[in-house]
N, C-alpha and C positions, 0 to 999 in steps of 0.2 A: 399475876404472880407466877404461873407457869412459864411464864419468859423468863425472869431472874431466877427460877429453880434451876432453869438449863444453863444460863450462863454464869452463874455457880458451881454447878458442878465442870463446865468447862474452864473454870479457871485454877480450881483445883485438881484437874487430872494431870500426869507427867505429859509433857509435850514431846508428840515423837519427833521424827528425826525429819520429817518430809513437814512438817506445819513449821518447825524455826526455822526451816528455810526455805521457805513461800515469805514468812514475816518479816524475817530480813532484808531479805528482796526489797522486798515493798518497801521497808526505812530507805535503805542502800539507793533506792530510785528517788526516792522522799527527800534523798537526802543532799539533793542539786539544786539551788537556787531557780534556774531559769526554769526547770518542769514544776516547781512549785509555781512558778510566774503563770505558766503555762495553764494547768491545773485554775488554779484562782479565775482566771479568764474567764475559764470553763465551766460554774458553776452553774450559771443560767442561762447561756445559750453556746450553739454549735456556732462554731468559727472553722475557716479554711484557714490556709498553711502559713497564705498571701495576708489575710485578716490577724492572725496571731502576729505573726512578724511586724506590718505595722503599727498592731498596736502596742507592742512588748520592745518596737523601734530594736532590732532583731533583724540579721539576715535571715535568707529563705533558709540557707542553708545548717543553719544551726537550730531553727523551728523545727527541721525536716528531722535532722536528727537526734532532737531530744522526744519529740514524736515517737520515732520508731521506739525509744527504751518505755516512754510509756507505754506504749501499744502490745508491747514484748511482755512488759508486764500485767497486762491484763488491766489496765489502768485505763484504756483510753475505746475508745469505739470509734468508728468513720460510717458516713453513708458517702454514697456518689452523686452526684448530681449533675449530669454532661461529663465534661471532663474533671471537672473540680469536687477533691472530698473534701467530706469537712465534718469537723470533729468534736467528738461530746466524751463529756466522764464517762466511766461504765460499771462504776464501784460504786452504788452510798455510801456505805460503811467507811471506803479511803476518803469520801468525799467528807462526809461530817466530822471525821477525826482531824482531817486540814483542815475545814472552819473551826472546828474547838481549840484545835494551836492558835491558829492564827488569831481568835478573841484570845487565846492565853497571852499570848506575846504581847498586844497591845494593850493589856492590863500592867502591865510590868512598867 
């Protein structure tokens, strides 16, 4: 109960000026088909750059830089491994709100 008391009073306090724009953010990146590809990938295992690309059938190059805007936004995490990173979610919260669209969507 002490969890929805707090997330109660967080939904009714004014939003300052620096949290609607972190949120937006995060729609605004949300809001590109191929990091949502991207993302979706990512939900149960780390992939590299070369792995996302072929499986999203994707240059490197357009992996590379939808990458960085996730990364940018705090969206994405890497480890290294030899030469090669490779890359995981780094949000729950971003992450369970794209699985709850995406069973929305396929309800419809």
């Amino acid at each position: 109960m002490e969890n929805n008391k707090e997330l109660s009073e967080i939904d009714k306090r004014d939003l300052d000026e620096e949290t609607l724009f972190i949120v937006s953010q995060i729609f605004k990146v949300l809001g590109d088909p191929t990091r949502i590809r991207i993302l979706n990938l990512l939900f149960d295992r780390d992939l590299s750059v070369n792995e996302i690309a072929e499986n999203l059938h994707l240059k490197q190059s357009t992996v590379s830089h939808q990458l960085r805007s996730l990364k940018n936004s705090r969206l994405l995490k890497y480890r290294r491994e030899g030469t090669t990173l490779y890359y995981s979610h780094d949000d729950e919260h971003v992450m369970n709100m794209l699985k709850q669209t995406i069973e929305h969507a396929c309800h419809h």
